[in-house]
MARMITOR-258215 format. One record per residue (C-alpha): residue number from 1; residue in one letter; x, y, z. Coordinates in nm, 3 decimals, padded with zeros to 5 digits, always signed. Layout:
<rs>
     n   res         X         Y         Z
   NUM     A         X         Y         Z
...
</rs>
This chain:
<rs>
     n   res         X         Y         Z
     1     X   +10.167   +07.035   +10.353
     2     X   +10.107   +06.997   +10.746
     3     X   +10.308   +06.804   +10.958
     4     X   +10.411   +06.736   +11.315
     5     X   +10.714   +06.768   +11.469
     6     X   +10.717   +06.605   +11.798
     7     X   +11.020   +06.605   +12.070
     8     X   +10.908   +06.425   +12.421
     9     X   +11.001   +06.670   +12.727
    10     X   +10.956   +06.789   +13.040
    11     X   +11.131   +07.084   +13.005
    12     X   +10.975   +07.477   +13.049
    13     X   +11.046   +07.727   +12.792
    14     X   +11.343   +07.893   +12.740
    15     X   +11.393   +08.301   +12.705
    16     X   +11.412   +08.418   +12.337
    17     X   +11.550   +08.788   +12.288
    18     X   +11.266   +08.907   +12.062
    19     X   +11.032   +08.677   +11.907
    20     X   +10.717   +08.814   +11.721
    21     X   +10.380   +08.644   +11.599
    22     X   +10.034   +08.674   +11.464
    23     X   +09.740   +08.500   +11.655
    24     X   +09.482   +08.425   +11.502
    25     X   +09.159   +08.180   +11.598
    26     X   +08.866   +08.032   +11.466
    27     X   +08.548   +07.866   +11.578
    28     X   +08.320   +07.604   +11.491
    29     X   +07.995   +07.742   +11.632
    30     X   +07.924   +08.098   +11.762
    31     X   +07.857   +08.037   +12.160
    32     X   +07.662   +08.228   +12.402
    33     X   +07.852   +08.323   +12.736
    34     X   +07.689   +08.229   +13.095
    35     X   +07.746   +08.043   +13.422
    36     X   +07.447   +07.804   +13.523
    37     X   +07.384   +07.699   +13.871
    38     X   +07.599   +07.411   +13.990
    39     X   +07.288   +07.210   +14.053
    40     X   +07.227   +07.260   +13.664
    41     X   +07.570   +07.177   +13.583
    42     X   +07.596   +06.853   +13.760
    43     X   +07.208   +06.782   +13.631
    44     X   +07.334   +06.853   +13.253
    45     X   +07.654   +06.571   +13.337
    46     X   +07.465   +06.368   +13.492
    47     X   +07.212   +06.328   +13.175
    48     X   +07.499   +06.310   +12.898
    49     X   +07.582   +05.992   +13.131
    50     X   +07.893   +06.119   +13.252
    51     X   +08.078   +05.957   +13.570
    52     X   +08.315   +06.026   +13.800
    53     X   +08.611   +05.920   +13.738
    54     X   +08.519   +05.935   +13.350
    55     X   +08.519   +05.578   +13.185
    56     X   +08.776   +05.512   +12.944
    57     X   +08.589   +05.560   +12.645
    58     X   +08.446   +05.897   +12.770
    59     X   +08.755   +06.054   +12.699
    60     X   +08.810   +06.297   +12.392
    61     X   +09.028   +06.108   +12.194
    62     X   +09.015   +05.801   +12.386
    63     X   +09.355   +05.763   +12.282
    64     X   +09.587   +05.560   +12.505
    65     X   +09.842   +05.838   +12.569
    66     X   +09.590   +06.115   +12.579
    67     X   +09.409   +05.877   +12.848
    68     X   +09.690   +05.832   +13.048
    69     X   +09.773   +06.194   +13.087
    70     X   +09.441   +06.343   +13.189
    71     X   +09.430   +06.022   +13.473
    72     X   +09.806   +06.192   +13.594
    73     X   +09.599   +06.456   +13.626
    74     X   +09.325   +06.399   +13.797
    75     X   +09.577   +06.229   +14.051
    76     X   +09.761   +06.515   +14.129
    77     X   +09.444   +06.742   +14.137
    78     X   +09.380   +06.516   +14.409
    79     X   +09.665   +06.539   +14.625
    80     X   +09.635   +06.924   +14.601
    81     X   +09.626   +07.057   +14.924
    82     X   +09.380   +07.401   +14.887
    83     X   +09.182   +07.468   +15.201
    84     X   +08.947   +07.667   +15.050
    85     X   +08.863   +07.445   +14.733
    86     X   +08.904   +07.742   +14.521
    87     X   +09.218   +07.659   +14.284
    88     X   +09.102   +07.266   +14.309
    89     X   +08.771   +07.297   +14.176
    90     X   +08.853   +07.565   +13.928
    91     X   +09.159   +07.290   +13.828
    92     X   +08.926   +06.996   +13.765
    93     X   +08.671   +07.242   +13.596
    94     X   +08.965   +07.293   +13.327
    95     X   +09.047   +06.943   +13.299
    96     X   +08.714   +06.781   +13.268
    97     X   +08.646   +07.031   +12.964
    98     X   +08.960   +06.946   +12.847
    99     X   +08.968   +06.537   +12.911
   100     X   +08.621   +06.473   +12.845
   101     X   +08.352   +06.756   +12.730
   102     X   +08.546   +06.915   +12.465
   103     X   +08.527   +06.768   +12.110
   104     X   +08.857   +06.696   +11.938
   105     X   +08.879   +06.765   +11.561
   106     X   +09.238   +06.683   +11.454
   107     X   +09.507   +06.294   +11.570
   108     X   +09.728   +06.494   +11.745
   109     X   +09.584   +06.840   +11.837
   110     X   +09.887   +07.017   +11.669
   111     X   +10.051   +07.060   +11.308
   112     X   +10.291   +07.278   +11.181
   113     X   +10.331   +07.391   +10.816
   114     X   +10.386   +07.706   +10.613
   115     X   +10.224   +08.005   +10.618
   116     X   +10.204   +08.159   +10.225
   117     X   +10.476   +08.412   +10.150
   118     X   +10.282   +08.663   +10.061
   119     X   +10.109   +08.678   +10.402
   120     X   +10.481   +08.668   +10.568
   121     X   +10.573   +08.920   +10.370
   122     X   +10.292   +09.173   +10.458
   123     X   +10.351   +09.115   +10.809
   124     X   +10.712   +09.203   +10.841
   125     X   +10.670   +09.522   +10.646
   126     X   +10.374   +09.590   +10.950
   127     X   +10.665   +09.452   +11.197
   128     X   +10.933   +09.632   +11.131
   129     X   +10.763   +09.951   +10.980
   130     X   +10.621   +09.972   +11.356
   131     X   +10.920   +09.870   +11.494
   132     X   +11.084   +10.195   +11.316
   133     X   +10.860   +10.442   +11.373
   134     X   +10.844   +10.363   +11.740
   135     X   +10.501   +10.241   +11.774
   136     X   +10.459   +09.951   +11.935
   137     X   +10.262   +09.928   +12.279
   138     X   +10.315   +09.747   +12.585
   139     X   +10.031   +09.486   +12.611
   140     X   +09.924   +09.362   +12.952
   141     X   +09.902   +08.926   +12.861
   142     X   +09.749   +08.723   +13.130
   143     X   +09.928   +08.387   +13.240
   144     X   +10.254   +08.542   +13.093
   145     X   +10.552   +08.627   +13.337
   146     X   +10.839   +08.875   +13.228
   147     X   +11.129   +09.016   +13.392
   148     X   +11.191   +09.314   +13.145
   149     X   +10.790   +09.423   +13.156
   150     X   +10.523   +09.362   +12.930
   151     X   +10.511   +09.207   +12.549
   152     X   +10.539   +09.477   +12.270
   153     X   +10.218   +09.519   +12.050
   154     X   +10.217   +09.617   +11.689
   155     X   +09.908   +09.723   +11.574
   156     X   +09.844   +09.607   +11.202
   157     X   +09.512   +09.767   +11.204
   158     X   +09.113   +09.548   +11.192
   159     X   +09.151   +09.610   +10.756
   160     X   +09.498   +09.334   +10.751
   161     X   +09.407   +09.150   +11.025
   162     X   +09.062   +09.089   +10.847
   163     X   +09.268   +09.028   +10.560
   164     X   +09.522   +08.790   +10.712
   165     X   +09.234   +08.596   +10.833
   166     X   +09.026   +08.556   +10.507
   167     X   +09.358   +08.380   +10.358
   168     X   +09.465   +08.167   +10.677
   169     X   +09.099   +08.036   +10.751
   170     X   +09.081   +07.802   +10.411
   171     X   +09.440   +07.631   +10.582
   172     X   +09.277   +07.635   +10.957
   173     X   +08.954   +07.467   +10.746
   174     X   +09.127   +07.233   +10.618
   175     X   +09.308   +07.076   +10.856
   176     X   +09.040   +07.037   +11.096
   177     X   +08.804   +06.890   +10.843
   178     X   +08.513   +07.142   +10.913
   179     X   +08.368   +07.476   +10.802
   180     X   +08.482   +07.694   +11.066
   181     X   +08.411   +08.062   +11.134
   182     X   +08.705   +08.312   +11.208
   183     X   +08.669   +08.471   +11.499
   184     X   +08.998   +08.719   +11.560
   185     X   +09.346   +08.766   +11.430
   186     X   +09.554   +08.986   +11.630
   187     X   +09.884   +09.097   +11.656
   188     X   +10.154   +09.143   +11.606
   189     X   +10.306   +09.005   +11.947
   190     X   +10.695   +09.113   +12.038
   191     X   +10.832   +08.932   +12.319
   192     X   +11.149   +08.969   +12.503
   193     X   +11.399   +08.842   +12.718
   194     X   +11.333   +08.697   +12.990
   195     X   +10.941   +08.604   +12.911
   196     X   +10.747   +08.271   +12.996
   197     X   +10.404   +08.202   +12.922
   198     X   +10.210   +07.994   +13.221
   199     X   +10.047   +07.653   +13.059
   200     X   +09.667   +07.722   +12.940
   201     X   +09.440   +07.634   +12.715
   202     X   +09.186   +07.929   +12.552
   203     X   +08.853   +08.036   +12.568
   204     X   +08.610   +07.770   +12.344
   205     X   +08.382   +08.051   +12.268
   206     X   +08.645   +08.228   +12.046
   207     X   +08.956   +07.984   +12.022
   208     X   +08.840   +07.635   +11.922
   209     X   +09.093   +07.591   +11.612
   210     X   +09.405   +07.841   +11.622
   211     X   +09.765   +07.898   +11.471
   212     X   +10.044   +08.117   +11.608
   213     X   +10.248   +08.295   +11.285
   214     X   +10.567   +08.323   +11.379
   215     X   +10.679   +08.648   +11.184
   216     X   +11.047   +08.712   +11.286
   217     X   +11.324   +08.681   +11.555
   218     X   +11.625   +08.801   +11.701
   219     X   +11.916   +08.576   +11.520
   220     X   +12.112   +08.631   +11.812
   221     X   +11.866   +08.539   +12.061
   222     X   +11.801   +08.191   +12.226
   223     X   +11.585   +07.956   +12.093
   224     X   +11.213   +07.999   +12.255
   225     X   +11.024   +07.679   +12.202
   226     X   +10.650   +07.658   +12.248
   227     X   +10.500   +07.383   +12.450
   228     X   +10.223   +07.193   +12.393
   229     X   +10.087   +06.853   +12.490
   230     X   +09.958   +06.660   +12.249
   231     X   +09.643   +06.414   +12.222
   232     X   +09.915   +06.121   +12.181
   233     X   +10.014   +06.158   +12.551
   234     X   +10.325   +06.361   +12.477
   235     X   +10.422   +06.712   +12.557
   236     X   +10.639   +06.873   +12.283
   237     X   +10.897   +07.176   +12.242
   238     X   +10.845   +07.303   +11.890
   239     X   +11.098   +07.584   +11.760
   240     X   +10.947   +07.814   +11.538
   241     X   +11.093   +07.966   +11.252
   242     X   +11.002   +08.279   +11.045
   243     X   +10.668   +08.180   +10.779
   244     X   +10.604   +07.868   +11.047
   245     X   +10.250   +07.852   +11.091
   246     X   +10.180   +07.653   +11.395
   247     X   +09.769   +07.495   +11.378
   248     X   +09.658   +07.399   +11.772
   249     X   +09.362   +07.308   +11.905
   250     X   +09.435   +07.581   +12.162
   251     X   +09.080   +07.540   +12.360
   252     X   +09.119   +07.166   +12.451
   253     X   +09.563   +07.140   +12.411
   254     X   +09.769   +07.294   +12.706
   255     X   +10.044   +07.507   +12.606
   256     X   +10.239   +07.763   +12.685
   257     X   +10.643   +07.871   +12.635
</rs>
């Protein structure tokens, strides 16, 4: 069963002591990486009919609440004062993949459900096996932000991630109503007090339907919510427990922690 489990907020994430998960992410279509000119660029939106700002019905869902929040945005991309450009353009470049170009496949962009136990199980024996032997790694994480240093990285090796991923696709599949291909699974991901992770969305080449498997936590650590807006117009705080599987649209949703 997949569900959602909304809470309207404002709020940024909150410190957890040691929180650890399994990424994994899928994709519809393999994609070929390049940058075309922007003459090309605007030629290309220009002959999918595309405007500036995007008519109501151009945006992906043209949901009401979804609508709304990508106009916010554009607004204050507007009143951001950058003298060079660089952070403005690079701002609405995000947003107009996210508001407009970028296909939507699931109502609300998120769902959480279960992850089977047998998965779970496999990867807290790789959690805390690594945790005892002294293994894991610090791992350098763009957009996060951590006062006691870099995440911890357990490496479960490519044989059970590839494994992991075989059984989590047919869920990731299903719930996005089309064949999809699966890209990566990595992990597993320990982080600690005193972490937040910036708002982003993913790369669409590798990250178009995704799930974060929350493995295990701290019992006596603060709760750590992850934050993601949804395609309803809402941005939500959802606290994960241990065998949560979280689904996300992580290439089009903003989120973060």
């Amino acid at each position: 069963m997949v569900m959602n489990r909304r809470r309207r907020t404002t709020c940024t994430a909150t410190a957890a002591a040691a929180t650890a998960f399994l990424s994994l992410a899928c994709t519809r279509t393999t994609l070929t990486h390049g940058q075309a000119p922007e003459h090309e660029r605007v030629a290309e939106y220009e002959r999918r009919l595309h405007v500036w700002p995007p008519n109501d019905d151009e945006y992906k869902p043209p949901t009401p609440g979804w609508r709304d929040l990508m106009k916010r945005r554009i607004a204050q991309l507007e009143q951001f004062d950058d003298e060079k450009l660089t952070a403005k353009w690079n701002g609405f470049m995000v947003l107009v993949h996210s508001a407009v170009l970028c296909q939507n496949f699931t109502e609300y962009g998120w769902a959480l459900t279960k992850a089977p136990q047998d998965v779970l199980d496999m990867l807290r024996w790789d959690l805390h096996l690594g945790m005892v032997n002294g293994n894991p790694e610090r791992e350098g994480v763009d957009d996060l932000e951590e006062d006691m240093g870099d995440p911890l990285f357990v490496d479960i090796g490519e044989e059970r991630s590839r494994t992991i991923l075989d059984r989590l696709k047919p869920i990731h599949s299903a719930w996005s109503g089309v064949e999809l291909e699966g890209t990566i699974a990595y992990g597993l991901r320990i982080y600690r007090e005193g972490a937040t992770l910036s708002m982003h969305q993913d790369q669409t080449g590798t990250h178009v339907i995704s799930s974060i498997l929350h493995v295990d936590h701290d019992p006596m650590g603060d709760p750590w919510p992850l934050v993601i807006e949804g395609f309803d117009g809402t941005t939500n705080e959802v606290f994960l427990e241990p065998g949560d599987l979280l689904l996300y649209e992580s290439s089009k949703c903003i989120h973060g922690r």
